[in-house]
C-alpha positions as CSV (number, residue, x, y, z in Angstrom):
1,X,7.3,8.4,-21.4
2,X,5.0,10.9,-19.2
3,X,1.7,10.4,-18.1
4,X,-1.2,12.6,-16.9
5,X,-3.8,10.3,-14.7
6,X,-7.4,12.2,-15.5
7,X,-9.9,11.0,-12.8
8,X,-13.8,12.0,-13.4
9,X,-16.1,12.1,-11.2
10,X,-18.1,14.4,-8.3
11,X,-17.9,12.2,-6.1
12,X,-14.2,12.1,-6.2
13,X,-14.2,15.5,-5.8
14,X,-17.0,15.9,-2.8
15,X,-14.9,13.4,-1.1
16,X,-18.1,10.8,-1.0
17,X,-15.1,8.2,-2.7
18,X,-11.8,8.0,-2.0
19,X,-9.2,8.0,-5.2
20,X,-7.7,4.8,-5.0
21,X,-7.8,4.6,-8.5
22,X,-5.2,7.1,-8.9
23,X,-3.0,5.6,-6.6
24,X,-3.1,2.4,-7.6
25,X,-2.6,3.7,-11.4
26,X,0.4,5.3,-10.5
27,X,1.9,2.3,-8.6
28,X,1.6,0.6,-11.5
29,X,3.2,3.6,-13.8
30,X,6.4,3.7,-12.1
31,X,7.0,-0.2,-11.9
32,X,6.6,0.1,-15.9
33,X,8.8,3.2,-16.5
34,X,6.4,5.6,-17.0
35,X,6.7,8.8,-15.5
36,X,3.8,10.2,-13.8
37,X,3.7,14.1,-14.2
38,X,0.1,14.9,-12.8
39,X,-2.6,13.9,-11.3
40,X,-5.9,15.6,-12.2
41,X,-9.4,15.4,-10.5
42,X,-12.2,16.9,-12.7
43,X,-16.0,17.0,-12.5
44,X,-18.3,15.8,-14.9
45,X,-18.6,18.2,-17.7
46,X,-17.3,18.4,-20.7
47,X,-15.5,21.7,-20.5
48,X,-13.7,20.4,-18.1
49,X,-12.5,16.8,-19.9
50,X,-11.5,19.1,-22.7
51,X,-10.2,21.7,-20.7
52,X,-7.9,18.6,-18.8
53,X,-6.5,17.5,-22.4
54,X,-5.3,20.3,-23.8
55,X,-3.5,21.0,-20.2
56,X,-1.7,17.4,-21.1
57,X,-0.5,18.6,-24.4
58,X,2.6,19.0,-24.9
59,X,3.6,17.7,-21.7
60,X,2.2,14.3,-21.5
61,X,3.2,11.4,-24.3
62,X,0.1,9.3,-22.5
63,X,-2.7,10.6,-20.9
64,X,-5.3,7.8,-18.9
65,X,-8.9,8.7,-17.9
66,X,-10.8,7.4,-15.5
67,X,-14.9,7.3,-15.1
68,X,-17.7,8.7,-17.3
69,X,-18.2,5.1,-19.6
70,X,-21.5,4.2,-17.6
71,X,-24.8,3.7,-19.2
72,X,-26.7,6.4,-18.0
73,X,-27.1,10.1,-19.6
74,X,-24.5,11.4,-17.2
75,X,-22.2,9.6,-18.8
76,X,-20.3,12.2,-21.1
77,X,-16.9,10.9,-21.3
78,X,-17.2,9.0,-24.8
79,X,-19.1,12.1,-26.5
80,X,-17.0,14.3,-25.3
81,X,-13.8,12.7,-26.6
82,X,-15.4,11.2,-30.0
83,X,-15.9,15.2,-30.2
84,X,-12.5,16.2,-29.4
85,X,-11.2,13.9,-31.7
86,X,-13.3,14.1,-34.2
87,X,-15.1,11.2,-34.6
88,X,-18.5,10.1,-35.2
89,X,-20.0,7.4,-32.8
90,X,-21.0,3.8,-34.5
91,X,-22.5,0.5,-33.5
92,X,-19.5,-1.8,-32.1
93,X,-20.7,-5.3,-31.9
94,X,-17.9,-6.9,-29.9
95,X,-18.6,-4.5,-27.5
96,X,-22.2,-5.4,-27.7
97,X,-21.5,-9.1,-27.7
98,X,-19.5,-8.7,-24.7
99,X,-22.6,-7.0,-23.0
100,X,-24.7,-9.8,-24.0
101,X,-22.1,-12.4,-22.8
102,X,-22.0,-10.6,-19.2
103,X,-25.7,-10.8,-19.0
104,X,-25.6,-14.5,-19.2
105,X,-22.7,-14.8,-17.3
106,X,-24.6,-13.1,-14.1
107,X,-27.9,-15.2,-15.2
108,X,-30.0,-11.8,-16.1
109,X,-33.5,-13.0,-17.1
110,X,-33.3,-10.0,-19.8
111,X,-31.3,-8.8,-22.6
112,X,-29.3,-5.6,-22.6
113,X,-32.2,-2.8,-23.4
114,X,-31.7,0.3,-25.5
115,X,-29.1,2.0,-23.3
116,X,-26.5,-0.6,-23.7
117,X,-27.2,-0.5,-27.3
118,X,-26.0,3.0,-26.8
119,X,-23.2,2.2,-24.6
120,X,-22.2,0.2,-27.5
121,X,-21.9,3.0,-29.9
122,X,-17.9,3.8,-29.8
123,X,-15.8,5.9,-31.7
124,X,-14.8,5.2,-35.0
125,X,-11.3,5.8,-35.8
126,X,-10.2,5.1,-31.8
127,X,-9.0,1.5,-30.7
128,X,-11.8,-0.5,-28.6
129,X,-10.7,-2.1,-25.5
130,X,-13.3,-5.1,-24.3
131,X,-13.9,-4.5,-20.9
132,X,-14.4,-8.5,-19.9
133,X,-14.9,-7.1,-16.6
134,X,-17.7,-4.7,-16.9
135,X,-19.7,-3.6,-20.0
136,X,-18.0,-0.1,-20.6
137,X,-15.3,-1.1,-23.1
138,X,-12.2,1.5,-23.2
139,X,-10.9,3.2,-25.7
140,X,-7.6,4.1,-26.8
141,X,-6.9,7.2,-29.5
142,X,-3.7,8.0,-31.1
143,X,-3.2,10.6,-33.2
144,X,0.6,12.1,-34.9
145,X,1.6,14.8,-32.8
146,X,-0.7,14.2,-29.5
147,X,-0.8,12.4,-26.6
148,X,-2.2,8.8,-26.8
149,X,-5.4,9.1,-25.0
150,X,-6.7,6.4,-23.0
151,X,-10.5,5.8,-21.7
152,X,-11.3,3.4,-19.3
153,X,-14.0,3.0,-16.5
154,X,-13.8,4.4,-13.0
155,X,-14.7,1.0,-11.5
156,X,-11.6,-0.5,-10.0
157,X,-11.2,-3.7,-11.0
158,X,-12.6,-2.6,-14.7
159,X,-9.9,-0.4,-14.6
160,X,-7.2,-2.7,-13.4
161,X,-8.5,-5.1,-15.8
162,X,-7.9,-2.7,-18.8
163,X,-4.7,-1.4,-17.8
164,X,-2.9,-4.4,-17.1
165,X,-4.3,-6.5,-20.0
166,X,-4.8,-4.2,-22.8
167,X,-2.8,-0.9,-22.0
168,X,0.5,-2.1,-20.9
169,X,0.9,-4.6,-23.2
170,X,0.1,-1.9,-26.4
171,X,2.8,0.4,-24.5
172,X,5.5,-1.9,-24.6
173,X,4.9,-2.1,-28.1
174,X,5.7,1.7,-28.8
175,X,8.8,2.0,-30.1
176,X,11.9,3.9,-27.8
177,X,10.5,2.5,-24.3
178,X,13.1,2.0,-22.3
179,X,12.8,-0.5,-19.6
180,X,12.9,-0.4,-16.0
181,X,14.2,-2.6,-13.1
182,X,13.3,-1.6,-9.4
183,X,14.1,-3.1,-6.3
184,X,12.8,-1.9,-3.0
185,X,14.2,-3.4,0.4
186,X,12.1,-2.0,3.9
187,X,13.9,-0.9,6.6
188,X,12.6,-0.6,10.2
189,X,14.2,1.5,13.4
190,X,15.8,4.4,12.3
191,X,14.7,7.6,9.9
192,X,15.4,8.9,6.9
193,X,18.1,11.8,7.9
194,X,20.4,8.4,9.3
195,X,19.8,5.8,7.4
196,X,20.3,8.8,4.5
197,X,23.6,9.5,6.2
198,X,24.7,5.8,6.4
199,X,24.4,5.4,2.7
200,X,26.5,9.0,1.9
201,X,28.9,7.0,-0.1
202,X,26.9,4.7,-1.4
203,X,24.7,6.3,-3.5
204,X,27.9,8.5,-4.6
205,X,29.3,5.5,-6.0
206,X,26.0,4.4,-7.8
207,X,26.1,4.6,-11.6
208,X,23.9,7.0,-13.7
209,X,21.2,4.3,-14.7
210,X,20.5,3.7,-10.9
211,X,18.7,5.9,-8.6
212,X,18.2,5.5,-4.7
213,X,14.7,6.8,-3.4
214,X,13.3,7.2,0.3
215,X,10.4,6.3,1.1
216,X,9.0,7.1,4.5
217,X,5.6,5.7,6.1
218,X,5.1,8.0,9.4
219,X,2.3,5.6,10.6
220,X,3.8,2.9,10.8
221,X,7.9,3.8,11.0
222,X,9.0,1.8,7.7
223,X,11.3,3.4,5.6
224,X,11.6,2.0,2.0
225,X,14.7,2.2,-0.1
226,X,14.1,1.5,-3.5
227,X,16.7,1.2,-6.2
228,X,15.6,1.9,-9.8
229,X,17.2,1.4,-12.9
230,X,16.7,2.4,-16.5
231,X,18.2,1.7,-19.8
232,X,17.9,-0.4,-22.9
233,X,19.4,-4.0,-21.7
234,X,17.1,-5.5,-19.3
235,X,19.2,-8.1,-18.4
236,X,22.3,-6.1,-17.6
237,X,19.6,-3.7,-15.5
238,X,18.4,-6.5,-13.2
239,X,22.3,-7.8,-12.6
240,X,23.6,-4.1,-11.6
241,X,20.3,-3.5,-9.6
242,X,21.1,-6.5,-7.7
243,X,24.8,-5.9,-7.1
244,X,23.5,-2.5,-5.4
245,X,21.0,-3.8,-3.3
246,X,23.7,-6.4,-2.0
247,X,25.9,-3.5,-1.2
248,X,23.4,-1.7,0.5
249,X,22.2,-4.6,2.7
250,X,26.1,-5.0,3.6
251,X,25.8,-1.2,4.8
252,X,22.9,-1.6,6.9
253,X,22.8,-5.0,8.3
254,X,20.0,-7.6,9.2
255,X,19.4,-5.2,12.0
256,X,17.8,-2.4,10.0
257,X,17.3,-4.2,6.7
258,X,14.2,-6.4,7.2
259,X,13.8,-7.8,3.9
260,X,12.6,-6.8,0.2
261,X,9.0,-5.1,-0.8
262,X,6.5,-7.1,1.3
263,X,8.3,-9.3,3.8
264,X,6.9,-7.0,6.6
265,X,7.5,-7.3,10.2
266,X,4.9,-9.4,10.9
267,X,6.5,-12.0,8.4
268,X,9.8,-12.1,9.2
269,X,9.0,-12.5,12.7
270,X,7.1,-15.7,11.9
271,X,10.0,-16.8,9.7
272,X,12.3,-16.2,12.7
273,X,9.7,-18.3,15.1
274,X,9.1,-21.2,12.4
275,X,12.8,-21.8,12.3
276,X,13.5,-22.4,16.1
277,X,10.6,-24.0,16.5
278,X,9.1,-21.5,19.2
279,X,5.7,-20.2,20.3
280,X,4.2,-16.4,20.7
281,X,1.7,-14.7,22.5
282,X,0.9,-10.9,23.3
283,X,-1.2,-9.1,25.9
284,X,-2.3,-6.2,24.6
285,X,-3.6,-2.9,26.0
286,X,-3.7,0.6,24.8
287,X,-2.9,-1.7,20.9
288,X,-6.1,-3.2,21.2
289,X,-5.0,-6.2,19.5
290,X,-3.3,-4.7,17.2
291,X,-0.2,-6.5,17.2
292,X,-2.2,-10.0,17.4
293,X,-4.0,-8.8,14.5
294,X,-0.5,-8.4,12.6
295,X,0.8,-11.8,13.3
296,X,-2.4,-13.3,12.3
297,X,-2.5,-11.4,9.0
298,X,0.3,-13.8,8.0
299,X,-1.0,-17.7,6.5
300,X,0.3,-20.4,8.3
301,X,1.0,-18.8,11.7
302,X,-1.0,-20.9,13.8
303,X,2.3,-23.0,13.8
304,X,4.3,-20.2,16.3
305,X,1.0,-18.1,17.3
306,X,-1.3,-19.7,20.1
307,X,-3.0,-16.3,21.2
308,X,-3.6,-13.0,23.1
309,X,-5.1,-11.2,26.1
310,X,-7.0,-8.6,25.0
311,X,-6.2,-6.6,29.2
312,X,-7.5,-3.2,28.8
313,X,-8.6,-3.0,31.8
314,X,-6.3,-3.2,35.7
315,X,-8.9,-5.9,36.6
316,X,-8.1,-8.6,33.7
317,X,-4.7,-7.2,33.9
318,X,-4.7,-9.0,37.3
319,X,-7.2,-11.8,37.0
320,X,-5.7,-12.6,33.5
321,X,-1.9,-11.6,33.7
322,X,-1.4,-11.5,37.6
323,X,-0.2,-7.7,37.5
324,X,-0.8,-7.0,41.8
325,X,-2.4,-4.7,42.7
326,X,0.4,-3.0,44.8
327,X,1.8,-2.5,41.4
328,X,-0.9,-0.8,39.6
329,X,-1.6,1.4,42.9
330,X,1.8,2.5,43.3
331,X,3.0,2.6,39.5
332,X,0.3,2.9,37.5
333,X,-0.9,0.5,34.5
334,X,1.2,2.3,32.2
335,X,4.9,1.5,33.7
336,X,7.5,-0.7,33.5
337,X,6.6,-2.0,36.2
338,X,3.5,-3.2,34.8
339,X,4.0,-4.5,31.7
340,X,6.9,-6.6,32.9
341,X,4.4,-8.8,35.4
342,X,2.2,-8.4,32.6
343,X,4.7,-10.1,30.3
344,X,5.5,-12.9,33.0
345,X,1.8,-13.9,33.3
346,X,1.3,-14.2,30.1
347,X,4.0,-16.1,29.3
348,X,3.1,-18.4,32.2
349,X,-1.1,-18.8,31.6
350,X,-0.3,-18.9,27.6
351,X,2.7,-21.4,27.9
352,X,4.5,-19.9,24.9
353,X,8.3,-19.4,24.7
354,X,7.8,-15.3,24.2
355,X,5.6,-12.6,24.4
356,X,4.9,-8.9,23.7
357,X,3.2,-6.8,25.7
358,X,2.0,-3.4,25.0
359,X,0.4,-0.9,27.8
360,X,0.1,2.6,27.0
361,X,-1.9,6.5,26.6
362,X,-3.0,6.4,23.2
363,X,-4.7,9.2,23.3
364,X,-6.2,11.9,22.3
365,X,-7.3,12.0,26.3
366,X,-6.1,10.4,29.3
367,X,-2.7,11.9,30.0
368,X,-1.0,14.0,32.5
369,X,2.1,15.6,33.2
370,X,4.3,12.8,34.5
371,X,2.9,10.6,32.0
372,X,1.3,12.4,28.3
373,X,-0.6,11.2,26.1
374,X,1.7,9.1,23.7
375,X,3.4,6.9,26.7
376,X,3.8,3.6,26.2
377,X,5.7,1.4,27.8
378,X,6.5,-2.2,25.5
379,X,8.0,-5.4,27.2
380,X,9.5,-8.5,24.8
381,X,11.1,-11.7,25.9
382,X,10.7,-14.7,27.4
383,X,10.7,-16.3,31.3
384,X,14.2,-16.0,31.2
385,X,15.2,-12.5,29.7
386,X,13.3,-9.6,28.8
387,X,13.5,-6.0,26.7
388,X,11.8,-3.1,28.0
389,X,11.5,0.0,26.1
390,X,9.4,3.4,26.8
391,X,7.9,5.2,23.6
392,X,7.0,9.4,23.7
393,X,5.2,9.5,21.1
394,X,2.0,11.9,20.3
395,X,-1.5,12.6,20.3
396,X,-2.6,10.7,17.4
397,X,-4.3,7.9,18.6
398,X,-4.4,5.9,15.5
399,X,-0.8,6.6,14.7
400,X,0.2,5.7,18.1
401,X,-1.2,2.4,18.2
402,X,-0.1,1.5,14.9
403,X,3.6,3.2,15.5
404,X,3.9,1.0,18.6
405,X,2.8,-2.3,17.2
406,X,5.5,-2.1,14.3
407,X,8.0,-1.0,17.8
408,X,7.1,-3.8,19.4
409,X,6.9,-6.3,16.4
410,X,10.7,-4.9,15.5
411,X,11.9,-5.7,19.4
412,X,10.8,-9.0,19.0
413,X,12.3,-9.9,15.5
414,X,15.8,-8.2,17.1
415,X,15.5,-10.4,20.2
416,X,15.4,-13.0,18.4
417,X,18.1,-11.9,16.2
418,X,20.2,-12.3,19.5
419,X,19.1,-14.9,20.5
């Protein structure tokens, strides 16, 4: 099946909103088979909603709008398509109902006035979808020979509400769908052109029903590897999909592989800590706190995580992490040098088994030639043995502080790999 995603509204398209409703639609697409072929933002006329559906004829089997079901008289999107299709509009009292039961719900000392009477007024000949979450119900129009046609509001969680509980269950209904099995496994600490060239033979072994994608983040240095399947037989999907992804963990080891879709670095790091019954702290300064803010993100991690120095500048770098003074004279805050006495104080004033430290140019100012903007130096261990690694990376500030906390987070999980 292939889908057109038809997103309405000028403030998509003056950039006052950002379109997360069209990637979160399309997320969702590809976990249930469906193949998204484009994405369109439109304004809101009606020219250009019919203009939009007769581009998805012909190509598209399902097309899904977005925006336009409001109350108000800029609200075109279900006169324009009970004109398209030929319809006339009619009172719909479950939708009205639904209205009314909203109103209570929110304690509204009114009743819905003559404009959600109007909002009522749906299609006749098109399925209603109740909308439990808002009071724009969607609709859903099939005709022989055209795309099904799906309307549902631009609010998100109206949306997402629609989608997963009406649309996708009337879609696995249609007969001919094919089912689909993915499985996607996140690597960390190498590209795509290697890992890519690791996995040569494997993906020229994989059968016909299984496809290998890449999936690079540049911010933040994960690579994704996703393995999808499609075919008939569910069941016999899900068993070859696995057998893959075990083969393709063999490949690339506990090294690269950190785990399936969602066990982030930040997780398995805690997992790792849990396990020997060890604590963590960082000191942080060109991150910000970045990397404290990772490990935090994940519940329960007060049990390894006791806290963070926050030393952006050389005089709590000293009074907080004992870096001398010599050091920072002669070396400069962001050096090896540095971060190493930064590493042993804090591991000494936090009393925690390890630590991660992070001083660095983030940029977009501050460098020079010996040292550009994009230096920084990263120092993991404990009292006993520590990693030190220098980054070059480049100008963006926000890519460099988020690139070097996934580094850093990495060295540590490897450390204690080792250890």
């Amino acid at each position: 099946m292939k889908a057109y995603i038809i997103n309405i509204g000028d403030e998509i398209l003056l950039g006052q909103i950002l379109n997360t409703n069209a990637h979160w639609m399309a997320q969702e697409l590809q976990a249930q088979g469906v193949d998204l072929q484009k994405i369109l933002t439109i304004s809101d006329e009606r020219q250009a909603i019919i203009d939009s559906l007769e581009q998805a004829k012909g190509q598209a089997d399902l097309v899904l709008i977005t925006g336009g079901l409001g109350p108000t008289k800029d609200d075109i999107t279900k006169f324009t398509l009970a004109d398209y299709f030929g319809m006339s509009l009619a009172f719909h009292a479950p939708s009205f109902q639904n209205i009314e039961r909203l109103f209570e719900q929110f304690g509204r000392n009114r009743r819905p006035d003559e404009r959600y009477k109007v909002q009522a007024e749906m299609p006749e000949g098109a399925q209603i979808l109740i909308n439990k979450m808002g009071t724009a119900s969607g609709m859903w129009f099939q005709e022989e020979g055209s795309p099904i046609v799906v309307s549902m509001p631009g609010v998100p969680k109206e949306m997402k509400y629609l989608l997963q509980e009406e649309v996708f269950p009337r879609l696995a209904q249609l007969p001919g769908r094919s089912n689909i099995v993915q499985q996607t496994w996140l690597c960390f600490g190498k590209g795509e052109t290697d890992v890519s060239s690791a996995l040569e033979d494997f993906e020229a072994q994989l059968p016909t029903a299984i496809k290998l994608a890449y999936l690079p983040n540049t911010k933040t240095g994960y690579l994704r590897l996703r393995l999808t399947a499609k075919g008939q037989e569910e069941a016999a999907l899900v068993q070859a999909v696995q057998e893959e992804g075990a083969k393709l963990c063999q490949i690339l080891g506990p090294k690269l592989i950190i785990g399936q879709e969602g066990d982030f670095l930040e997780a398995k790091l805690g997992e790792l800590l849990r396990k020997k019954g060890k604590t963590i702290g960082t000191a942080e300064s060109c991150t910000g706190g970045n990397i404290a803010h990772k490990i935090t993100a994940i519940p329960g991690c007060s049990d390894y995580f006791m806290g963070s120095v926050v030393a952006y500048s050389n005089k709590v770098k000293m009074q907080q992490l004992g870096v001398a003074a010599e050091t920072l004279d002669t070396e400069g805050a962001v050096s090896e040098a540095t971060v190493r006495q930064m590493l042993s104080g804090l591991i000494k004033n936090l009393k925690v088994d390890y630590g991660i430290v992070s001083s660095g140019i983030a940029g977009p100012g501050g460098g020079r030639p010996d040292k550009p903007v994009g230096t920084i130096w990263l120092a993991i261990g404990s009292a006993e043995k520590q990693w030190v690694q220098k980054l070059e990376l480049g100008n963006n500030r926000a890519r460099n502080i988020e690139m070097s906390s996934s580094i850093a987070l990495n060295l540590m999980r490897l450390f204690l790999l080792e250890s």
